[in-house]
C-alpha positions as CSV (number, residue, x, y, z in Angstrom):
1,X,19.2,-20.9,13.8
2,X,16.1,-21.1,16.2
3,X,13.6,-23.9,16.0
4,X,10.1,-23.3,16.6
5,X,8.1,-25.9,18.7
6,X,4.7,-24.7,18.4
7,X,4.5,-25.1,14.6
8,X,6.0,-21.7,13.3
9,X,4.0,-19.3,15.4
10,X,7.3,-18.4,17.5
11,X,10.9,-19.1,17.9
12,X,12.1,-19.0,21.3
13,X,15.9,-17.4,22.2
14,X,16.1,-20.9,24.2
15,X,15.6,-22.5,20.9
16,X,18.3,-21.7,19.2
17,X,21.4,-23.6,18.1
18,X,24.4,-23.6,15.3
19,X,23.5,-24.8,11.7
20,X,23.8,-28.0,10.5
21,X,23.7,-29.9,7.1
22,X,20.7,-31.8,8.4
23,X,16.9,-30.3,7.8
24,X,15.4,-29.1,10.9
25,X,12.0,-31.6,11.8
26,X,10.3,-28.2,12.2
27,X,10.5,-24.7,10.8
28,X,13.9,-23.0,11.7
29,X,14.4,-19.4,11.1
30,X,18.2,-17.7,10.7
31,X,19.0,-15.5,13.1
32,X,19.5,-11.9,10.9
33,X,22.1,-10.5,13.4
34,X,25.4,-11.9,14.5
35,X,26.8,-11.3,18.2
36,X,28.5,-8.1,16.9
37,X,25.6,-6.3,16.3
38,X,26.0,-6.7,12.3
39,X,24.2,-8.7,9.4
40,X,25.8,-10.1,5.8
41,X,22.4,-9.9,4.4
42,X,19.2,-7.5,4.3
43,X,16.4,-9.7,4.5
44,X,12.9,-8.4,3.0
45,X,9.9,-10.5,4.1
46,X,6.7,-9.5,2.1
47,X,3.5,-10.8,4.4
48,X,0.3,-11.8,2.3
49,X,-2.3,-11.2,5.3
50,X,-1.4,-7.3,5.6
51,X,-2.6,-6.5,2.2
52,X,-3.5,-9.3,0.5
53,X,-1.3,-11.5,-2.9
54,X,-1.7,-8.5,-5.5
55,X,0.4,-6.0,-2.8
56,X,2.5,-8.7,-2.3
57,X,3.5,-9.0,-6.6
58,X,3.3,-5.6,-6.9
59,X,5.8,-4.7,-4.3
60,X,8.0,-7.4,-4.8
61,X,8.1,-6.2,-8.8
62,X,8.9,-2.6,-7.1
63,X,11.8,-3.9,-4.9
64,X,13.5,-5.9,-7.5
65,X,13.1,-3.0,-10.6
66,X,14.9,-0.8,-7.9
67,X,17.8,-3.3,-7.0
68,X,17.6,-4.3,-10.6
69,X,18.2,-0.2,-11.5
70,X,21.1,0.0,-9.0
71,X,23.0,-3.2,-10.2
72,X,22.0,-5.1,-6.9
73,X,21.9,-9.0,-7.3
74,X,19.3,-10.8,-4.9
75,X,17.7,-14.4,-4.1
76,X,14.5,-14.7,-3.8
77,X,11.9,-17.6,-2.9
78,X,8.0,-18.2,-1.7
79,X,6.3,-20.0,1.0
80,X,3.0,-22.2,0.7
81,X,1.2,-19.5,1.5
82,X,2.1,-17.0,-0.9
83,X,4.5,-14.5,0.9
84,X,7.6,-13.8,-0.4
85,X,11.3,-13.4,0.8
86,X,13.9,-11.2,-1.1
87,X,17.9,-11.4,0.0
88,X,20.8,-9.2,-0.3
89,X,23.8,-10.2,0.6
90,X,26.5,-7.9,1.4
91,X,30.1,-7.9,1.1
92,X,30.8,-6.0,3.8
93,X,28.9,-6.1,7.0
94,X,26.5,-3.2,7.8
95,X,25.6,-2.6,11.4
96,X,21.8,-2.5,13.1
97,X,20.7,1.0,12.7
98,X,21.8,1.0,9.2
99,X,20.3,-2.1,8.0
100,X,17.0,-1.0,9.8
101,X,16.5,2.4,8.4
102,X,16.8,0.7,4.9
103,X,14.0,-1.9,5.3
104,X,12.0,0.8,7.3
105,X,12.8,3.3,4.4
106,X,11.7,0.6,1.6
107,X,8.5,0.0,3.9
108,X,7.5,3.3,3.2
109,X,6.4,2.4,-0.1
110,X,5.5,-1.4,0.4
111,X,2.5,-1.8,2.3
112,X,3.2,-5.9,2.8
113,X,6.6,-5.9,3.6
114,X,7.1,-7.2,7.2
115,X,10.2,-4.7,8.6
116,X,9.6,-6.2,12.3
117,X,13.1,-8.6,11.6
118,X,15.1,-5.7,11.4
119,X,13.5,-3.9,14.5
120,X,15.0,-6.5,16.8
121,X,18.9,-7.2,17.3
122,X,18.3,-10.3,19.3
123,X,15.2,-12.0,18.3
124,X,15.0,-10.7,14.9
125,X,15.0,-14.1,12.5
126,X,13.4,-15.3,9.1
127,X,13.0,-18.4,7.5
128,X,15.5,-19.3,4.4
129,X,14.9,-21.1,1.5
130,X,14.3,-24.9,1.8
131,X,12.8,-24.2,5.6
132,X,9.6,-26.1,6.5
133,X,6.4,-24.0,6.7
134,X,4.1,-24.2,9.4
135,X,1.0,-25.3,7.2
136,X,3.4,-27.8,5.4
137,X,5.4,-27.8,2.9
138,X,8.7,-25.7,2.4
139,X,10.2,-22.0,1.5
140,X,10.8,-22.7,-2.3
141,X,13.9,-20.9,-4.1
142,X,12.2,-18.7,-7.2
143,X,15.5,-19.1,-8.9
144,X,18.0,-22.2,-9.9
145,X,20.0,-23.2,-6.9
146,X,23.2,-22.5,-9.4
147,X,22.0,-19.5,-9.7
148,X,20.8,-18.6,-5.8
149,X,24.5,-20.0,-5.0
150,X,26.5,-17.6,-7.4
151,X,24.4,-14.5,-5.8
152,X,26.0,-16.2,-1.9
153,X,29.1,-16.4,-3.4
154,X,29.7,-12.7,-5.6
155,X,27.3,-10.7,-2.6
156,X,27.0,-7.0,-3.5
157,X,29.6,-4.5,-3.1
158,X,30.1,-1.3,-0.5
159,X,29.8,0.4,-3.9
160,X,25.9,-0.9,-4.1
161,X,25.3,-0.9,-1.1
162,X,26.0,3.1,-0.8
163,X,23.9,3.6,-3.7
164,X,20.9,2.0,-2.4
165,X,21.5,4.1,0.6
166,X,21.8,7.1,-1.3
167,X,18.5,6.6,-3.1
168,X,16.4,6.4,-0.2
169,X,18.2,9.1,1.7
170,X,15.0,11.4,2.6
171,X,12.6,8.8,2.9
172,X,15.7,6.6,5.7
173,X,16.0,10.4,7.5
174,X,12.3,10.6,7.9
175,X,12.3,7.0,9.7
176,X,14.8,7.9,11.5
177,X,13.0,11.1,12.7
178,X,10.0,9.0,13.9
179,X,12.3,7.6,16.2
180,X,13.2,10.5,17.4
181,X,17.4,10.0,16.9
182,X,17.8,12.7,13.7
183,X,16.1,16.0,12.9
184,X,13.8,15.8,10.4
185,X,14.6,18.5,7.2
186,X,11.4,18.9,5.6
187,X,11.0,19.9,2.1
188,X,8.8,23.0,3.4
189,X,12.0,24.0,5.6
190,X,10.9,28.2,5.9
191,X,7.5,27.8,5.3
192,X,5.7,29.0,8.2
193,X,3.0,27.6,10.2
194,X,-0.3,29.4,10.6
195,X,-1.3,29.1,14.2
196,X,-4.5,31.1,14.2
197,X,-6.7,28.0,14.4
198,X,-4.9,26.1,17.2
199,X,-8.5,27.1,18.9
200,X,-10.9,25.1,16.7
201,X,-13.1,22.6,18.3
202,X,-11.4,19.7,16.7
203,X,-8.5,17.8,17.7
204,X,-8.0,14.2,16.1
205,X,-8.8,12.6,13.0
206,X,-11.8,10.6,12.4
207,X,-11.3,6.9,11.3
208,X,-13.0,7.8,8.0
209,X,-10.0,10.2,7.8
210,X,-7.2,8.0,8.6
211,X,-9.0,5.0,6.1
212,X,-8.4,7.4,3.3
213,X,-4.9,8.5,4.7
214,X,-3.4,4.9,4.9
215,X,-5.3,3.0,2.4
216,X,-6.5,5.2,-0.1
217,X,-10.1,4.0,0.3
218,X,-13.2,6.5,-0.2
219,X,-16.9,6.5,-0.3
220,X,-17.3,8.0,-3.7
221,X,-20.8,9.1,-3.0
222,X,-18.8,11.8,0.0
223,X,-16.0,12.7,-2.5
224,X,-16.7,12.4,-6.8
225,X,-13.0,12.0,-7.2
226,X,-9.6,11.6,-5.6
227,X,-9.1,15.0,-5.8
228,X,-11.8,15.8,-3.0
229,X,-10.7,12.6,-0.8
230,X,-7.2,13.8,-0.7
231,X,-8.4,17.5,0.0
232,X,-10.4,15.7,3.1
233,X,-7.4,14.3,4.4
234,X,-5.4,17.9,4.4
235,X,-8.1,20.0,5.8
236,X,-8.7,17.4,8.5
237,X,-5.0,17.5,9.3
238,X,-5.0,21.1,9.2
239,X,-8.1,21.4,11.6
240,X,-6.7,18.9,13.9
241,X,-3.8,20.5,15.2
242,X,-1.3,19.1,12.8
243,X,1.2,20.7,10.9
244,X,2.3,20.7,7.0
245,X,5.7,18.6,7.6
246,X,3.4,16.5,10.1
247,X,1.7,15.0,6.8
248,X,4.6,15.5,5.1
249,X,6.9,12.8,7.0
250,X,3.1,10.7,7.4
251,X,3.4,10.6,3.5
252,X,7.0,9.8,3.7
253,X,7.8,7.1,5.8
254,X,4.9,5.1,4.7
255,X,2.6,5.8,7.5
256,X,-0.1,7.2,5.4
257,X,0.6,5.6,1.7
258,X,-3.1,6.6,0.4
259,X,-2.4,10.2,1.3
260,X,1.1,9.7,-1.3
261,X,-0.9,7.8,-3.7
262,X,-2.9,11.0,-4.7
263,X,0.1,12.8,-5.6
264,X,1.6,10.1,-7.5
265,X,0.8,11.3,-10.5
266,X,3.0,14.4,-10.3
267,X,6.3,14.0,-10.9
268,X,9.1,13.9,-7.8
269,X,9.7,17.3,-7.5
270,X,6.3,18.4,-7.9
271,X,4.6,15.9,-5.7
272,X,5.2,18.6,-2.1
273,X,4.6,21.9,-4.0
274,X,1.1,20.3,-4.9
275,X,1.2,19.2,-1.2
276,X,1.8,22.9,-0.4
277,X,-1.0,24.0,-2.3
278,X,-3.9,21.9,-1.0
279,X,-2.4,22.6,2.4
280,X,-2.9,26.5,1.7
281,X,-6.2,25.7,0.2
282,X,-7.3,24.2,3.3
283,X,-6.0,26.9,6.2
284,X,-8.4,29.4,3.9
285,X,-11.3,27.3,4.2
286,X,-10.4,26.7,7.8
287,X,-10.3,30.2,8.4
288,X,-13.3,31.1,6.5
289,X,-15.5,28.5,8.9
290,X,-13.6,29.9,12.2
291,X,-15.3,33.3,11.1
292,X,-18.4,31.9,10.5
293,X,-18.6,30.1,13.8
294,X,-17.8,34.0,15.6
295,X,-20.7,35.2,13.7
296,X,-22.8,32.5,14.0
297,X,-22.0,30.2,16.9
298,X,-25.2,27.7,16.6
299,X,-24.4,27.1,12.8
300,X,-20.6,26.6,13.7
301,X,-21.8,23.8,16.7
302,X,-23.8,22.0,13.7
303,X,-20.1,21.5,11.9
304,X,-17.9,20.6,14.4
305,X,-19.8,19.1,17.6
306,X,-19.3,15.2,18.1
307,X,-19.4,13.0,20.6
308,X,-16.6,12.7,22.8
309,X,-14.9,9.1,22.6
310,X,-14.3,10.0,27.2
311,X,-17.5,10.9,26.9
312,X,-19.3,8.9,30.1
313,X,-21.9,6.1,28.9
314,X,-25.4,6.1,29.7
315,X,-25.8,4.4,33.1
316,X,-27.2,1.0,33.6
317,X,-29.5,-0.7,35.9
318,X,-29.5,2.2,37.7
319,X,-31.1,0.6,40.9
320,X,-27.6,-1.1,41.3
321,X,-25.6,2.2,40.5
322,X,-27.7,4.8,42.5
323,X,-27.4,6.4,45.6
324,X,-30.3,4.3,47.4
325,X,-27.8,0.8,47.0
326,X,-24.7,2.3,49.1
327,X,-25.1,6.0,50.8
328,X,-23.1,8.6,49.1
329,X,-22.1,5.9,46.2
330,X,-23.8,7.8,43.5
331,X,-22.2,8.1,40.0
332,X,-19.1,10.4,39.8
333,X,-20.0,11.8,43.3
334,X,-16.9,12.3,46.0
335,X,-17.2,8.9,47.7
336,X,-17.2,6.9,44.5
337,X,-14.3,8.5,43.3
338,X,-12.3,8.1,46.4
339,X,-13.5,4.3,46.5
340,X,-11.7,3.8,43.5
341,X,-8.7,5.7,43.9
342,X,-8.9,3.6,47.2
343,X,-9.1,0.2,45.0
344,X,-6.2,1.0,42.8
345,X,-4.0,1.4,45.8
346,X,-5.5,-2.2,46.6
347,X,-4.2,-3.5,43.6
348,X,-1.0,-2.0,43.3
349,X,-0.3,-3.8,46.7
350,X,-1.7,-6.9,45.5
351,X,0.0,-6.5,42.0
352,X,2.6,-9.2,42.8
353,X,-0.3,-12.0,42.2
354,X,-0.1,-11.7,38.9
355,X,3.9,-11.8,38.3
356,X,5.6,-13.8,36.2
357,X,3.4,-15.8,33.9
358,X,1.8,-14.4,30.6
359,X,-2.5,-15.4,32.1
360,X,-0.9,-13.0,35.1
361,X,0.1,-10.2,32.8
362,X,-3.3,-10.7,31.5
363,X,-5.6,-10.7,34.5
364,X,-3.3,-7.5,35.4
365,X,-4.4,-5.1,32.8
366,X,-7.7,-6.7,32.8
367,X,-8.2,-5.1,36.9
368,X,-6.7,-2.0,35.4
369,X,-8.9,-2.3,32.4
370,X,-11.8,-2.8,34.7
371,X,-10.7,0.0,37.3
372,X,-10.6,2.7,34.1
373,X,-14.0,1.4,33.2
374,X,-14.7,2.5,36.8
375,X,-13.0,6.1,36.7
376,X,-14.7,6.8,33.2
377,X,-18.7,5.7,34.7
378,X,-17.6,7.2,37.9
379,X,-19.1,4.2,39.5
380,X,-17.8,1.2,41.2
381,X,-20.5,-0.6,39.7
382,X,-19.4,-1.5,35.9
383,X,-21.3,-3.2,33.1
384,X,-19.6,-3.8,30.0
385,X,-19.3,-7.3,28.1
386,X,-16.3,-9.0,27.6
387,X,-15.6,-7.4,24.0
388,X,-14.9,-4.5,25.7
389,X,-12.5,-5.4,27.9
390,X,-10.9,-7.1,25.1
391,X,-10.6,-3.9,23.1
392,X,-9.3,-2.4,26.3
393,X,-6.4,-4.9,27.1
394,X,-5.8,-6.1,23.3
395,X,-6.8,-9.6,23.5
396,X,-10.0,-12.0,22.4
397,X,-13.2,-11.5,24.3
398,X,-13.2,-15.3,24.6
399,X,-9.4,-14.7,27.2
400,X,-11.0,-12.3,28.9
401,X,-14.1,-14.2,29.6
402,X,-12.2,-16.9,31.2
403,X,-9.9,-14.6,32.8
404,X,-13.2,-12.4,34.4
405,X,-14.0,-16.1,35.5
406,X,-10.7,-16.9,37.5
407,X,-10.6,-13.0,39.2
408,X,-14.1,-13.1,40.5
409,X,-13.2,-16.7,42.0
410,X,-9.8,-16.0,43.6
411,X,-9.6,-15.4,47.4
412,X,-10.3,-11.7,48.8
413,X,-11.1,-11.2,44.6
414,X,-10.6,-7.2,44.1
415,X,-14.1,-7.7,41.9
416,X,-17.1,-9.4,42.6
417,X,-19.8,-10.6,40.3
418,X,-23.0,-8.6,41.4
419,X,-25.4,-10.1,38.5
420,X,-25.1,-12.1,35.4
421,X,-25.9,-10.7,32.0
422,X,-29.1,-11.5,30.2
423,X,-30.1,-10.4,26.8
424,X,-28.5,-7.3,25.4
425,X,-27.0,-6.7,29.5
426,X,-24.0,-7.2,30.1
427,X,-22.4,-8.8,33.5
428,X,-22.6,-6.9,36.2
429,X,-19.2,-6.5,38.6
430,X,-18.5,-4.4,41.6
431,X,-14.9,-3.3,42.5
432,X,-13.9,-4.9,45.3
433,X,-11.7,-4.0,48.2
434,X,-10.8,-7.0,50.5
435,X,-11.1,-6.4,54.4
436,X,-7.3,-6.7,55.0
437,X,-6.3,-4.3,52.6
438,X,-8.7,-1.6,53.4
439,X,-6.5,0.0,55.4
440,X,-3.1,-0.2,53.8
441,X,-4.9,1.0,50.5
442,X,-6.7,3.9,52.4
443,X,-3.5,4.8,54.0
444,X,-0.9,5.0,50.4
445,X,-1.1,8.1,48.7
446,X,-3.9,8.7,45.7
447,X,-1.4,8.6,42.6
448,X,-2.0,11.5,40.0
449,X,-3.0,11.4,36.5
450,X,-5.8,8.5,34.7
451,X,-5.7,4.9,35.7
452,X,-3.7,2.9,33.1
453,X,-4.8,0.3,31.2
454,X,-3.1,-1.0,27.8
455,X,-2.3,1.9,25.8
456,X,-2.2,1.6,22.0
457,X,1.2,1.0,21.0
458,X,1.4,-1.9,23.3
459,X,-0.7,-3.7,21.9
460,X,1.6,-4.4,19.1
461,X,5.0,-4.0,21.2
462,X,3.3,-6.2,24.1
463,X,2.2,-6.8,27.9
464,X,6.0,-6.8,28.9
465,X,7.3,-3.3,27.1
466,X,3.9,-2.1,28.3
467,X,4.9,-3.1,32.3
468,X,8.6,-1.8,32.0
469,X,8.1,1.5,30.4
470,X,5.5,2.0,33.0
471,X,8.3,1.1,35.6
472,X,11.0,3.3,33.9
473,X,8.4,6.2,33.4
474,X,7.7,6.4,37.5
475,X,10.8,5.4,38.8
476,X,12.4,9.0,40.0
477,X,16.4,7.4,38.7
478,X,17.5,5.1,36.0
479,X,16.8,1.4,36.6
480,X,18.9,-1.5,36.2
481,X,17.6,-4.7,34.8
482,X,18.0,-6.3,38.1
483,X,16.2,-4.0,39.9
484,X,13.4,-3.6,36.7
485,X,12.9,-7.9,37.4
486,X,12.3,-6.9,41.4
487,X,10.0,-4.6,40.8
488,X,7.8,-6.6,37.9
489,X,8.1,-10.0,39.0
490,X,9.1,-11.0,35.4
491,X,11.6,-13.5,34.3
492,X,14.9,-11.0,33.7
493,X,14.6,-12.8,30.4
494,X,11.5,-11.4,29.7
495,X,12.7,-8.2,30.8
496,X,15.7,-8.3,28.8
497,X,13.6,-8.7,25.6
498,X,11.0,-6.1,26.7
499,X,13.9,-3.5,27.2
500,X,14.9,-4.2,23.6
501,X,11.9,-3.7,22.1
502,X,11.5,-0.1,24.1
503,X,14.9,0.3,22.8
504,X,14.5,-0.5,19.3
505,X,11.3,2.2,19.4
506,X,13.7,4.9,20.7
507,X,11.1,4.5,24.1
508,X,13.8,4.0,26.2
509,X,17.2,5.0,26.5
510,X,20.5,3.3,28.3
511,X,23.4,5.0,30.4
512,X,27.1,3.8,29.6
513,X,26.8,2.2,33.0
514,X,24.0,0.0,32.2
515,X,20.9,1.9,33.4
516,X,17.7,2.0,31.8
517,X,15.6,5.5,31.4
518,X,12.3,6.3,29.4
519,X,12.8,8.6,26.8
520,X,10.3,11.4,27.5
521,X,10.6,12.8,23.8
522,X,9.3,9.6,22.4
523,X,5.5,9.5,21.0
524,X,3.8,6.9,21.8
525,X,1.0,8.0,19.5
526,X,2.9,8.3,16.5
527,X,4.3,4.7,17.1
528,X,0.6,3.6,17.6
529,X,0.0,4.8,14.1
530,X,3.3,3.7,12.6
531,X,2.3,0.1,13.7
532,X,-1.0,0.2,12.2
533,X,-3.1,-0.3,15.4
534,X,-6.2,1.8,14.6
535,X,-6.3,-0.9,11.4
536,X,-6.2,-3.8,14.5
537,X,-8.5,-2.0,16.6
538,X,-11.3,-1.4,14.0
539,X,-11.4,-4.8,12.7
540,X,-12.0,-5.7,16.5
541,X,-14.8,-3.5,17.2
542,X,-16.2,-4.2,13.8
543,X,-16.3,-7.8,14.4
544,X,-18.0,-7.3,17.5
545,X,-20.5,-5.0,16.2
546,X,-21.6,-7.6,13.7
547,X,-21.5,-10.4,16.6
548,X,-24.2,-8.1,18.7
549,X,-25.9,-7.6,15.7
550,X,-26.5,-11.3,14.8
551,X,-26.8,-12.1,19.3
552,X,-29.9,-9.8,18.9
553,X,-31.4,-11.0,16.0
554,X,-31.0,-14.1,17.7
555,X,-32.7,-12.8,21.0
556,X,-35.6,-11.1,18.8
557,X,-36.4,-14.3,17.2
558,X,-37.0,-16.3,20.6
559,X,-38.8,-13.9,22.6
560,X,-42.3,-11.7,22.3
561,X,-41.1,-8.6,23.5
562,X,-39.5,-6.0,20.8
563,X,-35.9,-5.7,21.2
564,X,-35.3,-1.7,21.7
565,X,-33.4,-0.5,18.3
566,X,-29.1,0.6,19.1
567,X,-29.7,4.1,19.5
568,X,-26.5,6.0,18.2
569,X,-24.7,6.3,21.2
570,X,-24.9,2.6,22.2
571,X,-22.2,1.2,19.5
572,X,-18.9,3.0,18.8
573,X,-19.8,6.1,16.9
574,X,-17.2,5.7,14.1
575,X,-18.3,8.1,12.3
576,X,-18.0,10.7,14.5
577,X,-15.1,9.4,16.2
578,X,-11.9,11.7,17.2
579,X,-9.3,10.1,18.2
580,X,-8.2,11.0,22.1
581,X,-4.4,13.3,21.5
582,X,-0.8,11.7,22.1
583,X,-1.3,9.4,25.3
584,X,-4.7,7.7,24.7
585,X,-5.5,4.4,25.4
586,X,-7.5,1.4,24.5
587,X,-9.9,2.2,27.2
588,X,-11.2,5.1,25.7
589,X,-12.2,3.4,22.8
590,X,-13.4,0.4,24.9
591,X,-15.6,2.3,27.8
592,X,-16.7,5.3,25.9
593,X,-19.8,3.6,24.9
594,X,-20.7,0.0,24.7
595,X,-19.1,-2.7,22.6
596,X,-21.3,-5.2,24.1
């Protein structure tokens, strides 16, 4: 078991130690996997704060009418807080990968269940009946302990086990598809594709879109039924790029469960031929508006022009930012640009700083957060608040703030503070290059491609997976772990668990001799979506929205002059948002316009 010591928010491998008959004095979790790479039990944690209590009954009712229907026996229990656990023991051992593509297949159609223990062979863990909870009190059996113990001592046979298997056989080789180790078969296997609108001017989805795709959630004013919401969802798909077994395996593996909940009403086999239908539906009314924007072109701009996310902001204070502060440092001209190639070479030399502790990870992606603002304004000169960068490096405004305050104080600081905010401005930092590294920046080679911040599925698979797989993906041969803790400065513990997340995701790949690689065919994109950070990232931006909103209310209330009204451009244009394609990042949600 492993014993958490900072009230259950983690459980530390250095925690852990063999059972005993004595109760843990703080929440203990049982590790799910044994040394062989093998678990007696599927454990099913359903999470109240994804979805709220009713998903939680609902798809706890769901789970056990299925195990019920297969003969399964089970124990289950609930924690203070209203989650629930479900157990299955097993009478014969099942291995990783197929223990995970059952709880991932089963996720599919259970919005609150956790499948994150069953993504990790090391660190995966849950809490068992009779542990303490961290806001007090204990993991309560929902069952007699006679009859919790009979269920331990008769577990469920191969027999059941293949049969639960064998139920969710499509929807466990869709999630294995999304990890990119199985071809997917589609049920429109021979249907072909039509490509003739792989030129329409729109690529993403908005996140009105992808509400109604994963949640089911419309605005019944825009569509009278469900009928028109789910038809939304299809002919954005369509318009985007995407193909029909692209929704099909979103609807399958759980990804977009609003999007399946339309077609619920149709029975099995008839759910994907009404699928088929819409999808037709919508190419015709794709095609019809790709005719009319050949005849009429202006009419055509009205329906599908919006505002790039990488479009650049507006500039600000533009007697700092213009060409009369620094010669030739205009925005987006030559000299600016090279400045800040320049700068990154600065920090990449300077990198080792900010090795080896978590506030150094931080303050990391924060510089690169901070150089992308850069590249995207085309101006060493950046103003955007604190809740930008937060979106940008997936933290809380309130860390970055004291983070921005550390950089600008550090000696030969790669940013300086030029002028501190007031009213609706934000601070005011310059990119900095320090005298002694001007010319060992100037002379390193410009590297290709954007500047990296924290790119979206990081922000759920964390700062560590995100600095290896950048380490795997430029290093020109596989790395071992030895050399991967060289070249990051982290602990090789850290690295170790890092390189099993990246594993676990199918993101990286290692040799029989022990060598790590990236996997190029892995989509970071996809994963993004699978772990539900659009969800994460709009709550952020929403909560700052209404923060600015109440900051200038404040602001109008003290002072005589008018506040100017946000024009559109100034928060993040949800409404018209599409999302950047495959590789974007949190920067481009962050520094596309401002978040205050």
């Amino acid at each position: 078991m492993k014993i958490s010591r900072d009230r259950g928010k983690s459980y530390p491998a250095n925690s852990e130690r063999d059972l005993t008959d004595q109760l843990p004095s703080a929440p203990a979790a049982v590790r799910i996997f044994g040394p062989d790479g093998t678990c007696a039990a599927i454990f099913l944690d359903f999470d109240v704060a994804p979805a709220g209590q009713s998903q939680v009954d609902a798809d706890v009712r769901r789970v056990t009418s299925w195990l019920h229907r297969h003969g399964a026996r089970w124990i289950a229990d609930h924690s203070p807080t209203g989650g629930r656990h479900i157990y299955i023991p097993l009478a014969q051992r099942v291995g990783f990968s197929e223990a995970r593509d059952l709880v991932e297949a089963l996720g599919a159609a259970c919005p609150s269940l956790d499948k994150s223990q069953h993504q990790n062979l090391k660190q995966g863990c849950m809490r068992v009946p009779g542990s303490r909870h961290k806001t007090g009190g204990y993991q309560e059996l929902d069952m007699s302990l006679n009859m919790a113990y009979d269920v331990v001592r008769r577990p469920n046979s191969a027999d059941v086990w293949e049969a639960l298997v064998g139920d969710l056989r499509a929807e466990i080789t869709a999630v294995r598809h999304l990890r990119s180790v199985e071809p997917y078969t589609s049920a429109f296997t021979g249907v072909k594709e039509d490509r003739s609108l792989d030129t329409l001017p729109i690529t993403g989805l908005s996140h009105r879109i992808l509400d109604i795709a994963q949640h089911g959630m419309y605005d019944t004013a825009r569509y009278p039924s469900a009928s028109e919401a789910r038809m939304a969802v299809i002919t954005a798909a369509a318009a985007s790029g995407m193909k029909l077994t692209d929704v099909e395996l979103r609807a399958r593996t759980g990804i977009w469960p609003g999007l399946a909940q339309f077609y619920s009403r149709y029975r099995t086999q008839s759910r994907f031929k009404s699928m088929k239908a819409d999808w037709d539906n919508a190419l015709l009314f794709l095609q019809a508006q790709r005719k009319l924007e050949k005849k009429q072109p202006d009419l055509a701009k009205v329906t599908y022009d919006h505002n790039s996310p990488t479009s650049q902001p507006p500039s600000h204070r533009a007697g700092l930012q213009g060409g009369d502060f620094l010669a030739g440092t205009s925005n987006g001209s030559p000299a600016e640009h090279q400045f800040i190639l320049n700068w990154r070479n600065a920090l990449t030399i300077v990198e080792h700083r900010y090795q080896g502790s978590r506030a150094g990870l931080v303050r990391r992606m924060l510089l690169r957060a901070m150089g992308a603002a850069a590249r995207m304004t085309g101006s060493r000169f950046i103003e955007f608040g604190s809740r930008s960068y937060a979106v940008a490096t997936g933290q809380d405004h309130t860390t970055v703030a004291a983070h921005l305050r550390e950089l600008r104080s550090e000696p030969n600081a790669l940013v300086t503070l030029i002028e501190r905010g007031k009213g609706t401005h934000a601070d005011q930092y310059m990119l900095t290059i320090p005298e002694d590294l001007i010319e060992p920046a100037g002379s390193l080679a410009w590297r290709k491609g954007k500047i990296h911040a924290l790119r979206a599925a990081f922000r759920e698979l964390g700062l560590p997976a995100a600095y290896i797989y950048e380490e795997l993906e430029r290093a020109p041969l596989l790395c071992t772990t030895a050399e991967l803790v060289r070249a990051t400065g982290m602990s090789r513990t850290a690295v170790s668990e890092a390189l099993e997340i990246l594993a676990a995701w199918n993101l990286a790949t290692r040799s029989p001799a022990g060598a790590w690689s990236v996997n190029v065919t892995a989509n970071l994109d996809l994963i993004a979506e699978q772990l539900g950070v659009m969800d994460q990232v709009h709550a952020q931006i929403a909560r700052h929205r209404a923060e600015r909103a109440r900051w200038r209310q404040w602001l109008g209330s003290r002072i005589l002059a008018t506040l100017e009204p946000l024009s559109p451009g100034e928060d993040y244009p949800w409404d018209v948002y599409e999302r950047p394609s495959d590789d974007w990042e949190l920067a481009d949600l962050a520094f596309s316009a401002r978040s205050g």
